[in-house]
MARVEX-984032 format. One record per residue (C-alpha): x, y, z; residue in one letter. Coordinates in nm, 2 decimals, m for minus. Layout:
<pts>
<pt><xx>X</xx><yy>Y</yy><zz>Z</zz><rest>A</rest></pt>
...
</pts>
This chain:
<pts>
<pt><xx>1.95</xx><yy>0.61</yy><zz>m0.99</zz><rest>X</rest></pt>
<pt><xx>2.02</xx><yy>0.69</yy><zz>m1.33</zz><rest>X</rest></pt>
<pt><xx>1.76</xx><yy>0.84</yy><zz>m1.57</zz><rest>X</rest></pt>
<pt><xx>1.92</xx><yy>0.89</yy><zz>m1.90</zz><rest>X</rest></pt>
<pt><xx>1.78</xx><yy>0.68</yy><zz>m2.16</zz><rest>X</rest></pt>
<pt><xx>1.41</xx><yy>0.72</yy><zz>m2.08</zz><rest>X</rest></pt>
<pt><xx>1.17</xx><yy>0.76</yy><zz>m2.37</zz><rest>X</rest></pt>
<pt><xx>0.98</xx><yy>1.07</yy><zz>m2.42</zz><rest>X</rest></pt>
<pt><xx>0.66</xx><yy>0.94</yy><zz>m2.29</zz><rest>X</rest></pt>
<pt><xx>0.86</xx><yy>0.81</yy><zz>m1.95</zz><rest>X</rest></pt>
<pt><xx>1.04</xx><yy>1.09</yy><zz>m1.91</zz><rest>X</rest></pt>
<pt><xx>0.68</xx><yy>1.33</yy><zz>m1.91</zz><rest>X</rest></pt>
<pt><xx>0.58</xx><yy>1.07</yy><zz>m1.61</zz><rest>X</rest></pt>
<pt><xx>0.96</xx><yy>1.10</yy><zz>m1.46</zz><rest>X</rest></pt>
<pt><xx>0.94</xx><yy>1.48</yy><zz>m1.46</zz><rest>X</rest></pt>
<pt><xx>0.58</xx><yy>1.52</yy><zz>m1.34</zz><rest>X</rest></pt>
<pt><xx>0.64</xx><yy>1.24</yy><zz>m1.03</zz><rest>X</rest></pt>
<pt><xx>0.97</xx><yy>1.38</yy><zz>m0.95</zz><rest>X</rest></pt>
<pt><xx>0.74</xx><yy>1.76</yy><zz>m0.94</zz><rest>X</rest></pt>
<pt><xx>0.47</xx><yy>1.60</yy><zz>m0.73</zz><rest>X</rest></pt>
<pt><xx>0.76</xx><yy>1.48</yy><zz>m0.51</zz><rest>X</rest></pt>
<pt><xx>0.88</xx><yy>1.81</yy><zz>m0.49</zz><rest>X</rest></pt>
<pt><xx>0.60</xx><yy>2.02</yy><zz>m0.45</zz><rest>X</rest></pt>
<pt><xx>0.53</xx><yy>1.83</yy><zz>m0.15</zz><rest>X</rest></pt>
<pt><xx>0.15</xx><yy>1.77</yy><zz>m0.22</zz><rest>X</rest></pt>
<pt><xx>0.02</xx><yy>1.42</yy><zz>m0.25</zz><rest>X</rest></pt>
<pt><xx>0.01</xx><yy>1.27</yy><zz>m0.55</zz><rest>X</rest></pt>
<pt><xx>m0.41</xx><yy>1.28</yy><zz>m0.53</zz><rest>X</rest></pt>
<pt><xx>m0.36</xx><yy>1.62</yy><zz>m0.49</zz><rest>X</rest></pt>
<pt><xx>m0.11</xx><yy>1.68</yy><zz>m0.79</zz><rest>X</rest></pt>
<pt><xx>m0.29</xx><yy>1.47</yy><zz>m0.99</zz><rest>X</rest></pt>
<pt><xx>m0.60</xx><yy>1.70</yy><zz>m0.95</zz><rest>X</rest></pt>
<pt><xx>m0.37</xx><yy>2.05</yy><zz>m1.00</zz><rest>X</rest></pt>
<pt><xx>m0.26</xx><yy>1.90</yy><zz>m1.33</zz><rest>X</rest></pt>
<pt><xx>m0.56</xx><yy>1.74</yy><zz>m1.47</zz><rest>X</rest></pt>
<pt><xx>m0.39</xx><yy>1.47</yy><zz>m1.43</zz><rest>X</rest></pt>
<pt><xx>m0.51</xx><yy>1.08</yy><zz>m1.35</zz><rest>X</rest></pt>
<pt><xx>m0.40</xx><yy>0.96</yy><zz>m1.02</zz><rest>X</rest></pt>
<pt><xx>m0.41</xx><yy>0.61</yy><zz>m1.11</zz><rest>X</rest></pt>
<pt><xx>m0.18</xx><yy>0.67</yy><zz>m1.38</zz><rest>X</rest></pt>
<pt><xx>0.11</xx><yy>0.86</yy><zz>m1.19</zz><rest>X</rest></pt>
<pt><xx>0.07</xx><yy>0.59</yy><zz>m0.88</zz><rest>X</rest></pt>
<pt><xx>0.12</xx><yy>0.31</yy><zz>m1.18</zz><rest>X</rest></pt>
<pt><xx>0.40</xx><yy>0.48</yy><zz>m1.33</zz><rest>X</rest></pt>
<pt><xx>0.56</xx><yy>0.56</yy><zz>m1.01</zz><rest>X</rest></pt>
<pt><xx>0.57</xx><yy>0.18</yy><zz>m0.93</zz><rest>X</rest></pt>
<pt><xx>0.71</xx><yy>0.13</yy><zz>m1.26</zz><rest>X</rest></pt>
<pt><xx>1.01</xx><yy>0.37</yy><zz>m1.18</zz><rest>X</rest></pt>
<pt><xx>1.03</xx><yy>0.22</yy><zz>m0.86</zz><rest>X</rest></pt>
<pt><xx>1.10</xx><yy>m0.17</yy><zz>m0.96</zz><rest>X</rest></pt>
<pt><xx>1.36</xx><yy>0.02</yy><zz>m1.22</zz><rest>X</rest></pt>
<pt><xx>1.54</xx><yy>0.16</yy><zz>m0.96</zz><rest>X</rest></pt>
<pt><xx>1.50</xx><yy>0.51</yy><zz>m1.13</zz><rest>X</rest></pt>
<pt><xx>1.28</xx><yy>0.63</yy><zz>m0.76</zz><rest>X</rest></pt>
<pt><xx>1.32</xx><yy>0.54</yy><zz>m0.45</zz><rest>X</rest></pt>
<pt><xx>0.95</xx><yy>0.41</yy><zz>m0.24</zz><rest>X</rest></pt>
<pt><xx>0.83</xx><yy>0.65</yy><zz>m0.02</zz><rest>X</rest></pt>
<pt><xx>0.87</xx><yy>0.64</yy><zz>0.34</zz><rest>X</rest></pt>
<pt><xx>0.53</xx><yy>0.55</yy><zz>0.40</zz><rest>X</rest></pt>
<pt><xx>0.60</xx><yy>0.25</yy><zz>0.17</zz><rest>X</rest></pt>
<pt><xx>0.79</xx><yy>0.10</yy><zz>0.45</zz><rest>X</rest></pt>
<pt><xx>0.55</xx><yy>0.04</yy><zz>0.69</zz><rest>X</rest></pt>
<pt><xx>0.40</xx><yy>m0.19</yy><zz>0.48</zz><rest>X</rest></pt>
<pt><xx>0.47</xx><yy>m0.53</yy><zz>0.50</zz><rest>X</rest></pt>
<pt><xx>0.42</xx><yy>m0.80</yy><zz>0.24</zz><rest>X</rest></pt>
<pt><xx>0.22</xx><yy>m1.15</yy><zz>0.34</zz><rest>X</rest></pt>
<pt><xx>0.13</xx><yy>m1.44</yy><zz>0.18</zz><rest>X</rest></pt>
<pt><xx>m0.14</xx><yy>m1.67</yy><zz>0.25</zz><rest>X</rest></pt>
<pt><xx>m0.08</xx><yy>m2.00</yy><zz>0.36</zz><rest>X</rest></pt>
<pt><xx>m0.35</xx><yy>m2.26</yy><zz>0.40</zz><rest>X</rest></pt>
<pt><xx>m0.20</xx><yy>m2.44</yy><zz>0.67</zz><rest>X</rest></pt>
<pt><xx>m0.18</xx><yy>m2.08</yy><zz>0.88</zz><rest>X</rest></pt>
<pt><xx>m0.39</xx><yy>m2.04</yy><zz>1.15</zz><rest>X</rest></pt>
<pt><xx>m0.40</xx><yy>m1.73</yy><zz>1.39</zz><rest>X</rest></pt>
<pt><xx>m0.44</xx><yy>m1.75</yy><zz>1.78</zz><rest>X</rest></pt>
<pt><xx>m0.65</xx><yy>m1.43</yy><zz>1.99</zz><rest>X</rest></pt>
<pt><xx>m0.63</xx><yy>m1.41</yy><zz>2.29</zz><rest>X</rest></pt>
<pt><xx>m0.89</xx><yy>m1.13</yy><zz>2.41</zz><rest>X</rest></pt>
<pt><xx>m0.86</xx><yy>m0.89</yy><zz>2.77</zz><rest>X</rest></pt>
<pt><xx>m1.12</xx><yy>m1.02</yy><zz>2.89</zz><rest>X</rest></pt>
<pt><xx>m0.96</xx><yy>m1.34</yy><zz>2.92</zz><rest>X</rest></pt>
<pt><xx>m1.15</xx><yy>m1.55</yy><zz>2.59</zz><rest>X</rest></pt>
<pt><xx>m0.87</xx><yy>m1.71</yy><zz>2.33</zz><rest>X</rest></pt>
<pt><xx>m1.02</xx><yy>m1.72</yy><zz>1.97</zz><rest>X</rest></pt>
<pt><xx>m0.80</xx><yy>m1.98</yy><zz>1.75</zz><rest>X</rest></pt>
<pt><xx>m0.91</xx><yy>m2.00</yy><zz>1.38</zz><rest>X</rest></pt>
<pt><xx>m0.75</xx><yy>m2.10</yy><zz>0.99</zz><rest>X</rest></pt>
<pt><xx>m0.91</xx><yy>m1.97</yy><zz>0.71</zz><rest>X</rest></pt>
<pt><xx>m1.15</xx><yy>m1.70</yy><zz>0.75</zz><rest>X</rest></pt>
<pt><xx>m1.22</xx><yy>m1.40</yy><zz>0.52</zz><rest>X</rest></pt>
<pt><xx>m1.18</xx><yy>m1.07</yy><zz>0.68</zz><rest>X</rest></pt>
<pt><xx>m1.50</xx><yy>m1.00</yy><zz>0.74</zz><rest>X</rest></pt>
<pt><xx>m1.61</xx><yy>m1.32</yy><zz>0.91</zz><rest>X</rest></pt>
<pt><xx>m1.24</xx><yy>m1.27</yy><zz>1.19</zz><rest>X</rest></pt>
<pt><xx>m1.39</xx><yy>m0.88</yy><zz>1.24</zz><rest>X</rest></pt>
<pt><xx>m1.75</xx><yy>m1.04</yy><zz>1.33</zz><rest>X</rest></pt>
<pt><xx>m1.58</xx><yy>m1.32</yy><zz>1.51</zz><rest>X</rest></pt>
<pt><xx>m1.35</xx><yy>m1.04</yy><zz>1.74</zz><rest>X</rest></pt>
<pt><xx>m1.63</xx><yy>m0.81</yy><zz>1.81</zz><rest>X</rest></pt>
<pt><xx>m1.84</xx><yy>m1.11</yy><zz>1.89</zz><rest>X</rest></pt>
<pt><xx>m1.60</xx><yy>m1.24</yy><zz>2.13</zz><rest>X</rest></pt>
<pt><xx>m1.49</xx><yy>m0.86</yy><zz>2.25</zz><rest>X</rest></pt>
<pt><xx>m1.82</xx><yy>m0.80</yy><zz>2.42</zz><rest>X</rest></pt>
<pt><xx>m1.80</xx><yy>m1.14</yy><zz>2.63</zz><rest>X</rest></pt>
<pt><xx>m1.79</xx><yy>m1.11</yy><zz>3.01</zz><rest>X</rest></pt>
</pts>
């Protein structure tokens, strides 16, 4: 990771996003001790990322990506012995549907 060449404005967000990193605060939380805004650093952080100049965090990891497929359909199968098979639901309509379904006997 190699962060010569960086303009003057990247290398302010470099150097304040390699403190935060440092100072072992969250970056909401250095943000707010430098009057600072936390949308910007998380932007600009993601910007050094996809450069290669920072490394993601390891709490980064435990995401993992998805895409949405129309022909995907999910299969639930319940301890109280229901199975709940559905395609495309929004998120809030598949919560509705498991707690429905969770309270059966």
């Amino acid at each position: 990771m190699n962060d010569e060449g960086l303009s003057e404005r990247q290398r302010y967000w470099f150097d304040h996003l390699k403190a935060a990193e440092q100072s072992g605060v969250s970056l909401v939380a250095y943000a707010s001790q430098q009057g600072l805004k936390v949308k910007e650093l998380y932007n600009r952080k993601s910007w050094f990322i996809k450069k290669g100049l920072m490394a993601p965090s390891a709490a980064a990891k435990d995401f993992v990506p998805i895409r949405a497929d129309d022909s995907a359909r999910c299969c639930v199968h319940l301890a109280n012995g229901v199975r709940v098979e559905f395609g495309r639901l929004t998120e809030q309509l598949i919560r509705e549907i498991l707690v429905s379904v969770g309270g059966l006997r």
